[in-house]
Residue, then its C-alpha position, 0 to 999 in steps of 0.5 A: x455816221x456811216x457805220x450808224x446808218x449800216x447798223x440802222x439797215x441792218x435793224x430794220x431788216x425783218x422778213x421772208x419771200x415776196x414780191x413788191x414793187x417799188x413807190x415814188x413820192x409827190x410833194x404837195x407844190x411844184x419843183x420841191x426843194x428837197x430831197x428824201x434820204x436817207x430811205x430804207x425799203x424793207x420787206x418783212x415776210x414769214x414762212x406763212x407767205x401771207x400779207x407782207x409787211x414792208x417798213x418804209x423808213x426815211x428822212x428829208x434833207x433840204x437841197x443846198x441853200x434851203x432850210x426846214x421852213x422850205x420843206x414844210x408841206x404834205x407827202x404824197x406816195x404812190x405803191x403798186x400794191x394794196x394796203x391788206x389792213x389799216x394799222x391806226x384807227x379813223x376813216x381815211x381823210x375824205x378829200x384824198x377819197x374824194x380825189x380818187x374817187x371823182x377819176x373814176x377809180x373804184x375804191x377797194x379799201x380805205x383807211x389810216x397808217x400809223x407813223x412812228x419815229x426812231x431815234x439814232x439810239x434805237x439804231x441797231x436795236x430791234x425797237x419799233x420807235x415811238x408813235x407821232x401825232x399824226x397819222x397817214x390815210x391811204x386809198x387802194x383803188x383799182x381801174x374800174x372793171x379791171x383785173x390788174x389788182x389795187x393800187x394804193x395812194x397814200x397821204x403823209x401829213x407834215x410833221x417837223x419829225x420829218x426834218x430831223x436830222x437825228x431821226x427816222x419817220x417810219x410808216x409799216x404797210x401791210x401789204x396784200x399780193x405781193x407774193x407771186x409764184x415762179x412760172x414753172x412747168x409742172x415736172x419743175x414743180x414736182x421735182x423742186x416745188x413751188x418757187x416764188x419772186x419777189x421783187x422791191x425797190x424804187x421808184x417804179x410805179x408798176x404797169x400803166x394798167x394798175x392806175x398809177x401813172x395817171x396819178x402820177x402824170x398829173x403830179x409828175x412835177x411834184x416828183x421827190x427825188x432820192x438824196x445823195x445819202x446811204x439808202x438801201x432796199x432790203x429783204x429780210x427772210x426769215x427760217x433760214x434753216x429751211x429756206x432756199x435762195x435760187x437767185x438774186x439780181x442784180x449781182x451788186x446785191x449783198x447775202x448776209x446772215x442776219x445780225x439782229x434777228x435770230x435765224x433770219x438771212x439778209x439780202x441788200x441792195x444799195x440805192x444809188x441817187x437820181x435826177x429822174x425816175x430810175x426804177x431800182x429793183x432787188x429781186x429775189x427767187x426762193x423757197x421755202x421748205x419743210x423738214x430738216x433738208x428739202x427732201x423733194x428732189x431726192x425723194x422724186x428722184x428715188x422714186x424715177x430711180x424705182x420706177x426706171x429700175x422696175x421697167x426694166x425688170x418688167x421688159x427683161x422679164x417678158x422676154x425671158x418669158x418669151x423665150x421660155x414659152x417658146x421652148x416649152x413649145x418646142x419640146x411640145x411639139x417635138x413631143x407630139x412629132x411621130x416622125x421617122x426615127x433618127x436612123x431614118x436620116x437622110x443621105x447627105x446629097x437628099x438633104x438639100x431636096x427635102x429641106x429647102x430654104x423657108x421651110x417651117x420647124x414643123x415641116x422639118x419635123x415632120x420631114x426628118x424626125x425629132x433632132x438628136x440635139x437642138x441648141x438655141x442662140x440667146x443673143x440675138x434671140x429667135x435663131x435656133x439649131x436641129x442637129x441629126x446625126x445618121x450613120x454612112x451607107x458603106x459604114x465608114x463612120x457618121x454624118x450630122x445635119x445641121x440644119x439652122x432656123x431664124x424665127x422658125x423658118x430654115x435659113x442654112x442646112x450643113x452636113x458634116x462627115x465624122x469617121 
């Protein structure tokens, strides 16, 4: 019987992204002596991230010394989310709107669900199962004068299908807003691209804003708790090939290849029975992308590669600029310069006097003539050197003035004696 059931949760899977929250089931009367397994909460969303089908799949089984006459009533079922389309024709049945209604809620859509049934042949197969005679009627409503969204109440009438031990009731809710974007800054955004959550489970009821937990308070001892019996949350995502799973909790959480649908990816979660209102949640981050790879991150990082490249180029590219126009002013003025000529060069002990430290390249000029030589350093940049050669007085050989500039301002004079 184990494997049936994971071949059942397995069929069921179907899905892509989104972001749900989980339901809790009432009874119609007080301390109910039954139990809902087996349960399968699966979440089918396309690539499109539009409304979000989520297939509910369960059975009822009788607590120890119980029978089917016991369980015999009405269900209940309370999900933080809005149905976004009927999926069986009729208007909702008028008491449960009536009911929501007279709290003060603000009906925002209303309605009925078809309920199927599955077969323990149609496990592991991708059939829907057979429609019953009965139908569902939901109310989605919101606090009025609320932004906090719609939440919907949905009433389960009694089918002996619901005790059958070899079949699944299944109720398929098309449900609206449950995809929500990751919070991101906008460089995450631009590098990786929108990412999305979504989060589904059992038994959570969402924020006491939505309007649940008053419905819920009400009806607390109607609460139908979850059997000791093989029960899973499931999200099925679809386009494997261009989909990307960033994180899943919690870590109990299975990741398979689908088994049933062609190029779809798994991710399970097995539901552990409860006493008391335990939220279980699976949640998924993920995204979707197009092209054969997902081609942001690299194509976002050539583009900072050129930029940073081209910076570079650019600031290179002044400063050698700079270092050129400063040369071309150099010979300029060296040009323009009608100072004495080279053999007017001072003596050696007059050097110190008429260049003293700080004097300007022009003064220099102008002192002492155009330089024999001038050589200018690369690193670090704005130091150069003038270099005058002169002959002896008693022509015993020659002398050189080196005379040193930093950012043109004379900071060394040396001479030296060659013969």
């Amino acid at each position: 019987m184990t494997k049936a059931w994971v071949a059942l949760a397995v069929t069921l899977c179907a899905a892509a992204p989104t972001t749900i929250e989980a339901q809790v089931f009432l009874a119609s009367e007080p301390s109910p002596r039954f139990l809902i397994g087996p349960l399968f909460v699966v979440a089918n969303v396309s690539p499109g991230l539009g409304p979000v089908t989520v297939n509910l799949s369960w059975s009822l089984t009788a607590r120890p010394g119980q029978g089917s006459a016991d369980i015999a009533q009405d269900l209940y079922l309370l999900w933080p989310a809005e149905i976004a389309e009927r999926t069986a024709p009729g208007p909702a049945d008028p008491e449960l709107v009536r009911d929501i209604e007279g709290r003060g809620f603000a009906v925002a859509s209303s309605g009925r669900l078809m309920l199927r049934t599955r077969d323990r042949m149609q496990v592991g197969t991708a059939a829907l199962g057979d429609p019953i005679d009965v139908t569902a009627s939901y109310v989605s409503f919101a606090r009025t004068g609320s932004q906090s969204g719609a939440v919907t109440f949905i009433k389960i009438p009694w089918t002996p299908r619901l005790v059958d031990p070899l079949s699944l009731v299944a109720l398929a809710m098309p449900l609206r807003g449950l995809i929500v974007p990751k919070a991101a800054t906008w460089i995450d955004e631009l590098f990786w691209g929108r990412r999305y959550v979504l989060t589904t489970g059992f038994g959570d009821l969402g924020p006491p804003a939505l309007g649940l937990f008053a419905l819920y308070y009400e009806r607390r001892h109607r609460i139908v708790h979850l059997a000791r019996e093989y029960s899973l949350v499931i999200a099925n995502f679809g386009d494997s090939d261009h989909l990307k799973l960033e994180e899943i909790s919690p870590a109990t959480a299975v990741r398979r290849q689908s088994r049933v649908r062609a190029g779809g990816e798994v991710v399970a979660l097995a539901l552990l029975p409860a006493e008391d209102i335990t939220a279980q949640s699976l949640r998924v981050q993920f995204q979707y992308f197009g092209g054969r790879i997902n081609w942001r991150p690299v194509i976002v990082s050539a583009i900072l590669i050129l930029v940073t490249n081209f910076a570079g180029v650019l600031i290179l590219s002044k400063d050698v600029s700079r270092r050129i126009r400063r040369r071309f002013r150099a010979r300029r003025r060296l040009a323009a310069a009608p100072g004495p000529q080279n053999d007017a060069v001072p003596p050696r002990d007059a050097v110190g006097a008429l260049i003293p430290a700080g004097t300007s390249y022009d003064d220099v000029v102008a002192r002492l003539g155009r330089p024999d030589e001038e050589r200018e350093r690369v690193t670090p940049p704005g130091r150069r050197t003038m270099i005058y050669r002169g002959a002896n007085g008693n022509g015993a050989g020659q002398y050189e003035v080196a005379v040193e500039l930093h950012d043109d301002r004379v900071r060394e004079v040396t001479c030296v004696t060659t013969r």
